[in-house]
N, C-alpha and C positions, 0 to 999 in steps of 0.2 A: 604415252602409254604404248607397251609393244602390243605389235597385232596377234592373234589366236597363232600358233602352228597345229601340224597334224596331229599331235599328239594331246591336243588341246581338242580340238574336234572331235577326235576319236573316244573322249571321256564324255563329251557333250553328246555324242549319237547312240551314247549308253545308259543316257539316264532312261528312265520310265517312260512311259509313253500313254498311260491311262492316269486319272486323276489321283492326284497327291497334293498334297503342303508342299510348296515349292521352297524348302529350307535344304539348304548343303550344308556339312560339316566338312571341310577342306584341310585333313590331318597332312603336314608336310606340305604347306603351299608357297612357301619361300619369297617371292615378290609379289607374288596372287594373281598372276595375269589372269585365269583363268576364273578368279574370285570378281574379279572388276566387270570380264563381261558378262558373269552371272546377273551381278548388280544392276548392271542397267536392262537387262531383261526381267525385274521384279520381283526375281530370287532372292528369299534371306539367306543372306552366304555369312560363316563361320568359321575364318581363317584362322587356322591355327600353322604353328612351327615351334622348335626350339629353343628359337632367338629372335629377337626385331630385326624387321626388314625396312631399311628406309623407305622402299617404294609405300611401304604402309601408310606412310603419315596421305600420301594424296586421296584415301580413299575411307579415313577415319569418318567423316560426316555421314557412311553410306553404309559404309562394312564394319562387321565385328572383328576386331583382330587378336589374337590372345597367344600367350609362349603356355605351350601346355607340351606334356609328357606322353607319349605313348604307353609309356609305362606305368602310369600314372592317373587313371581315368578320372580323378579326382580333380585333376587340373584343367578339364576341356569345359569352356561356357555352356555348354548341352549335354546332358547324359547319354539323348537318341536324335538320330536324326533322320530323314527320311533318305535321303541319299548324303553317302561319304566317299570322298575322295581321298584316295592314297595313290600319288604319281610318285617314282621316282624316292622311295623312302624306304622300303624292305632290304634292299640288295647292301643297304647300308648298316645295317641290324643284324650283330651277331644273335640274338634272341628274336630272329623274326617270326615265328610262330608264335610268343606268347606276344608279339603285336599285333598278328592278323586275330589274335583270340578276341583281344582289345577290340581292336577294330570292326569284328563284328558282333561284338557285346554295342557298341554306338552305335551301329546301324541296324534302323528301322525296316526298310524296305529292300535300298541296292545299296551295296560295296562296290565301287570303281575301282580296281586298282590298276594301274599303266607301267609300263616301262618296268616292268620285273626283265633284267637283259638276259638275251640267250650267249649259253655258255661265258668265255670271255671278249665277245666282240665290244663290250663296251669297255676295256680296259682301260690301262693308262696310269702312269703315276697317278694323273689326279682325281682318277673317280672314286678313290676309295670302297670300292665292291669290294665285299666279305662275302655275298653270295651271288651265284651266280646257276640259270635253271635250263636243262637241254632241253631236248622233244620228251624223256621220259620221265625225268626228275620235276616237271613244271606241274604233272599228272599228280603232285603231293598234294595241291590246294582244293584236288575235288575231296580227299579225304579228312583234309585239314579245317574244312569249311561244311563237313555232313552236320547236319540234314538238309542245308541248304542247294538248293541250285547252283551250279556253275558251269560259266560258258570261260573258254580261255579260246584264242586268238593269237596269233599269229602274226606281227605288225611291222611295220617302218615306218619312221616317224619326224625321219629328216630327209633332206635330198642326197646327201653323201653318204645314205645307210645302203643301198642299192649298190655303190660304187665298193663298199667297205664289207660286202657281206654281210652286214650286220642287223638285226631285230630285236625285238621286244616280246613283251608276252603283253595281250590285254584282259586281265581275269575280270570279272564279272561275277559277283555273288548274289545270287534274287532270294530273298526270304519268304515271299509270298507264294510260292510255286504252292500250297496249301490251302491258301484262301478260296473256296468256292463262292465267285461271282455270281448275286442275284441273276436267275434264268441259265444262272451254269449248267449243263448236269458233271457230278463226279462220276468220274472213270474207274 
């Protein structure tokens, strides 16, 4: 099994941090590294993608793994989940706004999402990016994501991204910014 990377950490330093139902929805998780070391930290993880990933079959006894649709909400094993993971799966999406709508119609509490690349540093024949977001145009998903919270971020996420000029974006969507916490007071 591969070990975490930063970009794998950086989605784990963003989940919540006050109490919740430890259930992820994992929209685009492709081998699940990130699903697997959910798993053995006693999270319900909910792998979704696509297509089948062979690395799936080692983690069938533990994890849920399902080909569902972004487009599609009909096809994901949960309706809501307390936190969703979307790494690596918008820039791919000529409709990627009616998937983040998706995407935060499933989520309950946080939207993770990782690796939205800035401009075209992450190009290349084979990355297949259709989108790509600067410092001004990445400023869409606070309005694309109202009335919720969002924190975006600024990231590297490998050790040749330094060398290559290149980043990420790590957005962050809170649903709760609303809820007044017993002994709160509202502002």
């Amino acid at each position: 099994m591969k070990s975490l990377d930063m970009r794998d950490i950086a989605i784990i330093d963003a989940f919540p941090v006050y109490a919740y139902r430890k259930t992820v929805l994992n929209v685009g998780c492709g081998e699940a590294r990130i699903d697997f070391h959910l798993a053995r930290r006693r999270y319900r993880v909910y792998g979704t993608d696509i297509k089948w990933h062979e690395a799936w079959k080692q983690g069938l006894n533990r994890l849920s793994f399902h080909i569902s649709d972004i487009f599609d909400l009909s096809t994901f094993p949960v309706k809501r989940a307390p936190v969703v993971i979307c790494s690596e799966v918008l820039e791919h999406l000529p409709r990627y706004k009616e998937a983040l709508k998706n995407l935060l119609a499933l989520t309950a509490i946080r939207l993770i999402n990782m690796t939205v690349p800035h401009m075209r540093s992450f190009g290349g024949k084979n990355a297949r990016h259709c989108n790509f977001w600067g410092d001004e145009r990445v400023h869409e998903f606070i309005d694309l994501c109202k009335p919720n919270s969002v924190a975006i971020s600024r990231i590297r996420t490998k050790p040749d991204d330094v060398r290559r000029h290149q980043w990420c974006y790590l957005i962050i969507v809170d649903k709760r910014q609303d809820i007044c916490f017993p002994g709160a007071e509202r502002i």
